[in-house]
C-alpha positions in Angstrom: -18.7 -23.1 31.6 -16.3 -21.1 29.5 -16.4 -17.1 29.9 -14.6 -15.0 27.5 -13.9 -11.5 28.0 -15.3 -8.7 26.4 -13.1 -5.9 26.6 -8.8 -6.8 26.3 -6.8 -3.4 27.8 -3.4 -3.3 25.7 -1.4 -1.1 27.7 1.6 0.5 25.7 5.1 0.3 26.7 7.3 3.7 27.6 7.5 6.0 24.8 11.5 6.3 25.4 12.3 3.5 22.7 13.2 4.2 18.8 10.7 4.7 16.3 11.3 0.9 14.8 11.0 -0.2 18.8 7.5 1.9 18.7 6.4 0.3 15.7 6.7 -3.1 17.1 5.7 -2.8 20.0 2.7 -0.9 18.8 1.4 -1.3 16.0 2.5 -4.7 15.1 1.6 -5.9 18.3 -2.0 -4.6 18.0 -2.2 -6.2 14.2 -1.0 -9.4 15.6 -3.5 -9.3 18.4 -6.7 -8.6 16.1 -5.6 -11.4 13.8 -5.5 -14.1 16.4 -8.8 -12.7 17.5 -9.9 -12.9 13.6 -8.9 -16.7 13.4 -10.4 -17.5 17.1 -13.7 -15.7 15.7 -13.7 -13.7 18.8 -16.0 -10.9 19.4 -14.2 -8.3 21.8 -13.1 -4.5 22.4 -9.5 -3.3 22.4 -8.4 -0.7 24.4 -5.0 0.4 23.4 -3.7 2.3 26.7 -0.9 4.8 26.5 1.3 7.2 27.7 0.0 10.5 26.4 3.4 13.1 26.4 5.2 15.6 24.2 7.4 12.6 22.8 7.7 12.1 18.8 6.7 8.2 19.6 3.4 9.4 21.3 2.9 10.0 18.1 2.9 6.0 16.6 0.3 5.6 19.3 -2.0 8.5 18.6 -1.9 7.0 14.9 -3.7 3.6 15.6 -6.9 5.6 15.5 -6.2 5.0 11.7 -6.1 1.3 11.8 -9.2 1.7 14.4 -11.2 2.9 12.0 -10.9 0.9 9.6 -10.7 -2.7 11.7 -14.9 -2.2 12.7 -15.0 -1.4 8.8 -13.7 -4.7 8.2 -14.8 -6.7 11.0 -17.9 -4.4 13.1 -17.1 -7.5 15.4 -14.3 -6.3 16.7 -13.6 -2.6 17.9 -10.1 -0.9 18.9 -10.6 2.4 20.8 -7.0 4.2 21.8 -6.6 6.2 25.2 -3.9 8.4 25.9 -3.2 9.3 29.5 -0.8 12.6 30.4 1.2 12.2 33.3 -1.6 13.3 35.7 -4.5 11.1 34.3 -1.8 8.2 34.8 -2.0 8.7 38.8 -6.1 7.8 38.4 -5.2 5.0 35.4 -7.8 2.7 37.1 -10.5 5.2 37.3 -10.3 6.2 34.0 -10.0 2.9 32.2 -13.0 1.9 34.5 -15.1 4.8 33.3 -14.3 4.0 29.6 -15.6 0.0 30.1 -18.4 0.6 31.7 -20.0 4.1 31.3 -18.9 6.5 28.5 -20.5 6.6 24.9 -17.2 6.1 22.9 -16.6 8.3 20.0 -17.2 8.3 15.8 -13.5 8.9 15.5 -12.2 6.1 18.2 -9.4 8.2 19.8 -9.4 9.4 23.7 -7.1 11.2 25.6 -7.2 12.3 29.4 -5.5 15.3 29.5 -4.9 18.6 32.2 -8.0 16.5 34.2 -10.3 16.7 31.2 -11.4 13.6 29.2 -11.3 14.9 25.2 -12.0 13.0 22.0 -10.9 13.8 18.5 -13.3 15.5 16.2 -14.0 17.3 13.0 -15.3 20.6 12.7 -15.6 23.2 9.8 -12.7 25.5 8.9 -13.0 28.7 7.5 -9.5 29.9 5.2 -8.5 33.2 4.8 -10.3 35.0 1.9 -7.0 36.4 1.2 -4.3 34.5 2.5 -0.4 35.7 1.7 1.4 34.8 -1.7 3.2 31.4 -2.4 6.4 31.6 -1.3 9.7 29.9 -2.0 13.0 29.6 -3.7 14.3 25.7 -2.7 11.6 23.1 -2.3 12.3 19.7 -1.9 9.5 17.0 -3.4 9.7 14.0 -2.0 7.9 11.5 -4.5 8.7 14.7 -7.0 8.3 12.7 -10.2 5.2 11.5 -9.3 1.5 12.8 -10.1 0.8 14.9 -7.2 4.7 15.6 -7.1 5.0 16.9 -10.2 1.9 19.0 -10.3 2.8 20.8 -7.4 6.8 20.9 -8.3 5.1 23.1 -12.0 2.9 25.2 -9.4 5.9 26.4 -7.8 7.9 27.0 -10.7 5.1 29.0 -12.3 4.7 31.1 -9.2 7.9 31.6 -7.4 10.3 31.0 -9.8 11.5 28.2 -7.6 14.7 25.6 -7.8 12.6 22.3 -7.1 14.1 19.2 -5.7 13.0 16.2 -6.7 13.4 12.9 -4.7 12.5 9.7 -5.8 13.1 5.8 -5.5 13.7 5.6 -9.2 16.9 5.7 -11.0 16.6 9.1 -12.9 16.0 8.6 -16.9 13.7 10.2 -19.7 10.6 11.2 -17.6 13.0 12.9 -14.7 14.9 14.6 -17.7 11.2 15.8 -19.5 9.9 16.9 -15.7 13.2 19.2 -15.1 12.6 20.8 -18.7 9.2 21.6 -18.1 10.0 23.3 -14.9 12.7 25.6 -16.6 10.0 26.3 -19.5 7.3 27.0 -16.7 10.0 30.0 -14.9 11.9 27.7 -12.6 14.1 24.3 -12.4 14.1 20.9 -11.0 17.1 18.8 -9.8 16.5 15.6 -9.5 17.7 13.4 -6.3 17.4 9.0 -6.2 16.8 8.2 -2.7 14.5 7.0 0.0 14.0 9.1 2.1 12.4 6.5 4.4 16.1 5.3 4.9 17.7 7.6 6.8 21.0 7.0 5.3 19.9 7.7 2.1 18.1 10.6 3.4 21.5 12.1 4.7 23.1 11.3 1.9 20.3 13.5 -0.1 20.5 16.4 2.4 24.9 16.4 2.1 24.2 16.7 -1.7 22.1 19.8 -0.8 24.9 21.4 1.4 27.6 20.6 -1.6 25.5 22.3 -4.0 24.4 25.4 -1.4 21.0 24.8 -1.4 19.2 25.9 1.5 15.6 24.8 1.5 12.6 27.4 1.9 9.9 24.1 2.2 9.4 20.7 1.8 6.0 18.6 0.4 6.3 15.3 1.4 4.6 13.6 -1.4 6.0 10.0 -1.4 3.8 7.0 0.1 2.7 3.5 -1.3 -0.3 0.9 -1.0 -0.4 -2.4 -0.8 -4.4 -3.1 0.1 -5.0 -6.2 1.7 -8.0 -7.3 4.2 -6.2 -7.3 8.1 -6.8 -10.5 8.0 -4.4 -11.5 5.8 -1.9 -8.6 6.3 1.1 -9.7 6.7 3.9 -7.7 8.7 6.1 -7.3 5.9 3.1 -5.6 3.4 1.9 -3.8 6.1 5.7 -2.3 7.1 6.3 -1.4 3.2 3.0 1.2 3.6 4.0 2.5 6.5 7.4 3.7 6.4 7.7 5.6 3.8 5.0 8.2 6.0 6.4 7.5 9.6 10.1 6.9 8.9 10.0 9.4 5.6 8.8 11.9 8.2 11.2 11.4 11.3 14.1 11.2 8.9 13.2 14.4 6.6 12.3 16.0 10.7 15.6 15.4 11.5 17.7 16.0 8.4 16.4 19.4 7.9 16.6 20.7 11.1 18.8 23.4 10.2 17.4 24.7 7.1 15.0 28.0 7.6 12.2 26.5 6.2 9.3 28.6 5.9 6.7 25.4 5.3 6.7 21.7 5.5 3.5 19.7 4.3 3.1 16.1 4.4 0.6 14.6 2.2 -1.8 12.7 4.4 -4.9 11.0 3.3 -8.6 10.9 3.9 -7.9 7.5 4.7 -6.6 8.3 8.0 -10.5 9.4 8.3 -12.8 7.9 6.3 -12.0 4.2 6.6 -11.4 2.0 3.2 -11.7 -1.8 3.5 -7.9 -2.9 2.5 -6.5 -0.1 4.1 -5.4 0.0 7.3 -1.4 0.3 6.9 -2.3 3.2 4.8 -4.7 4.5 7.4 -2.3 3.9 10.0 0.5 5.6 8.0 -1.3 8.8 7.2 -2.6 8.8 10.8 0.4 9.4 11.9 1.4 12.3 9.8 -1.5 14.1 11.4 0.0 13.4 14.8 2.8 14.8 14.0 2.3 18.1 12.5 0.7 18.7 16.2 4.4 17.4 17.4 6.4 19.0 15.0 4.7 22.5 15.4 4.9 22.3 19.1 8.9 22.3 18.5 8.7 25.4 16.5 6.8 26.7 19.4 9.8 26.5 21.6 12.6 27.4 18.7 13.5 24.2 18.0 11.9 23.5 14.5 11.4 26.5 12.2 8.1 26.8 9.3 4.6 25.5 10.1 3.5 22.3 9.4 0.4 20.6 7.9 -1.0 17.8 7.1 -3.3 17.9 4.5 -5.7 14.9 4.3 -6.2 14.5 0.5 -9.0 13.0 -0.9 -9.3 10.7 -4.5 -7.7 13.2 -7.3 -8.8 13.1 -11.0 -5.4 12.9 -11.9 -2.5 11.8 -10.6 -2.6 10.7 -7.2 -2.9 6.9 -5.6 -5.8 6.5 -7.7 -8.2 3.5 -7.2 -10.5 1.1 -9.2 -13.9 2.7 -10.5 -15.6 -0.1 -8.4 -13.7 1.8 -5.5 -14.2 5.4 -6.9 -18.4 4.5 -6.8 -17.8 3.0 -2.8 -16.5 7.0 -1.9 -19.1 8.5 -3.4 -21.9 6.4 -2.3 -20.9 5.8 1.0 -19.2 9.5 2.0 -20.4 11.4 -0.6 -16.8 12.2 -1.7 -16.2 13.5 -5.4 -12.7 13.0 -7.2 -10.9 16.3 -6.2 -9.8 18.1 -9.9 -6.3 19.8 -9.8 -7.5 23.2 -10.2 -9.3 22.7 -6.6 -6.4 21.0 -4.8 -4.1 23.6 -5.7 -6.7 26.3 -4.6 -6.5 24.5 -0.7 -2.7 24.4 -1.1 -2.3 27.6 -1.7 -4.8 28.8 1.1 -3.4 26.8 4.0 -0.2 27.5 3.1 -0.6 31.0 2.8 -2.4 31.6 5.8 1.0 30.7 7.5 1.1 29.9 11.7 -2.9 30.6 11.5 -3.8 27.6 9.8 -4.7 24.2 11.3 -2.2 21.6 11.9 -4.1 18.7 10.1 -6.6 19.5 7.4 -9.5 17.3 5.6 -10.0 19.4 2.1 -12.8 17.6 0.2 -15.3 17.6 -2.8 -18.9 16.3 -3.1 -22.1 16.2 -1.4 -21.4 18.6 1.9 -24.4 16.8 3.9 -23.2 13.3 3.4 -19.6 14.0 3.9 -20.2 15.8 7.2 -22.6 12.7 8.3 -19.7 10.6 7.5 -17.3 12.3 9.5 -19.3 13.5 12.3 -18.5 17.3 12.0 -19.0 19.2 14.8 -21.9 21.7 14.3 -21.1 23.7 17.6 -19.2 26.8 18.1 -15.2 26.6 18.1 -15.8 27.6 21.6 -18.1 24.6 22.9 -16.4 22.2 20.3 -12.9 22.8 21.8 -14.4 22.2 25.5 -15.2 18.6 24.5 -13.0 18.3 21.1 -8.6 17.5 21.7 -8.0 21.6 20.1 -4.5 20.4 18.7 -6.1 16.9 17.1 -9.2 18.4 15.4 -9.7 18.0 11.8 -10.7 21.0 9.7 -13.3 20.0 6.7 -12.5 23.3 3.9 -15.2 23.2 1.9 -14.7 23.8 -1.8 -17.3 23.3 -4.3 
């Protein structure tokens, strides 16, 4: 008689290996193992096992919650729970693992982590802002997918409010629409320079950040704007597709992290997704991706704890925009709202959040979800916590939680 197995534990290697090494062995390795499990039409639970530290590759396991997420979208056959164990939980390994096959309730969000002797999960709860958080700020920002929608929408809010020198990165060779984006910033009160590069190269992203130096530039802030999407069921994804959506937010991030080390900035904001949240059939690289720009605004802002990174960090989980944007099909656009409740975010609200978590400096969240549309079906979608911050943070990970800002 054959048995199969109902649960497959996928214990992580070391965190001491390159980011490319961590993507591999992570990521890749999971994708490869739910697609065999996909063709053998096999219905089991993953339990991605690892090594829960203050390392910047913890953060490329933390981010598989993404994919996660959306895998039992895809396939409710299959389910992929992560658990991260500090160096304490590690000494009871086989207790804990144990425990999560045969008795705990597993959680909305898929993400576990045993740490300081307490078993937390990853949730959402409701953030007030600031009703009067401080000015804009800044006199160098750098844009990174700055000729973009969301790029150059932001790029005109800063010259229209600080005055600001904005530059402007981008795959592109620069031509007529660069040319009409850096006039419109003069006209608006700043200016624009415009940069070709990847920044998800890190050569090209040193080569960027020399230029900088040549010209004198020292950077204030940075919005990392830049991403890509190739949608595809898991199924069929195939390594190189799924690579293409991912490094331009893990690599862009590590090699803009390390570049600009020694520039004072006073902000740095990556633009996640609410697809690192609110799963969408197709997109798991992108989930993935954006998952683990909210990993690492917890990392990064732990190094400016301890002096070794300078400006807060946040990673704001945009949804849908009116304009500009990803943007998706209106078949797509009628999914979000049916299923979460989520309206297309106008600009005039998205530059509202910007300018309240950003102004509300070292007291805002890490991560933030900043949303539109019907409140009582997007909280049922993502499970907000309805608790206190006090009881929420007892069984809620305090540096992983998700903020929903609420703006009608």
């Amino acid at each position: 008689m054959e048995h199969k197995a109902d649960t497959i534990l996928f214990c992580a290697p070391e965190n001491d290996v390159s980011v490319e090494d961590g993507i591999s062995q992570g990521a890749l390795s999971v994708l490869a193992l739910v697609q065999a499990c996909m063709r053998s039409k096999y219905q089991v639970r993953i339990m991605y096992i690892y090594h829960d530290d203050d390392s910047r590759v913890a953060c490329l396991q933390t981010m598989l919650g993404g994919f996660a997420r959306c895998l039992v979208y895809e396939n409710p056959a299959l389910e992929l729970f992560t658990i991260g164990l500090d160096g304490l939980a590690a000494k009871f390994a086989t207790k804990y693992i144990v425990q999560e096959v045969n008795a705990y309730m597993h959680p909305p969000l898929r993400e576990i982590v045993y740490r300081n002797g307490a078993r937390l999960v990853r949730a959402v709860r409701q953030y007030t802002p600031p009703s009067s958080p401080a000015a804009l700020k800044g006199k160098a920002i750098l844009i990174t997918g700055g000729a973009g929608g969301l790029g150059s929408l932001f790029a005109h809010h800063f010259a229209s409010r600080t005055g600001a020198t904005l530059i402007l990165v981008g795959r592109s060779p620069p031509g007529e629409k660069t040319e009409s984006i850096c006039a419109q910033l003069k006209e608006a009160g700043g200016s624009g320079i415009y940069l070709q590069g990847d920044v998800s190269d890190s050569g090209d992203c040193e080569r960027m950040f020399a230029e900088l130096d040549r010209q004198g530039i020292v950077l204030d802030g940075i919005l990392h704007c830049a991403g890509q999407i190739d949608d595809g069921y898991i199924f069929k994804k195939e390594e190189k597709r799924f690579l293409s959506v991912l490094r331009p937010k893990v690599n862009g991030l590590v090699n803009l992290d390390d570049c600009s080390r020694k520039h004072p900035l006073s902000f740095f904001v990556a633009f996640s997704s609410v697809a690192a949240l609110m799963p969408n059939q197709g997109q798991s690289d992108y989930a993935t991706g954006n998952s683990f720009a909210d990993a690492f605004a917890v990392w990064r802002n732990h190094r400016t704890k301890k002096g070794e990174r300078s400006g807060k960090f946040i990673a704001i989980n945009w949804p849908l925009w009116a304009e500009g944007g990803m943007g998706v099909s209106e078949e797509e656009e009628k999914h979000l709202r049916s299923a979460f409740g989520m309206d297309p975010m106008s600009n005039e609200q998205g530059l509202h959040a910007f300018d309240l978590l950003v102004g509300g400096g070292a007291d805002s969240p890490d991560t933030c979800l900043s949303i539109a549309g019907d409140r009582e079906k997007i909280d049922r979608a993502l499970v907000v916590w309805e608790q206190a911050e006090e009881s929420c943070t007892e069984t809620a990970l305090e540096s992983l939680i998700w903020s929903l800002l609420g703006i009608e």
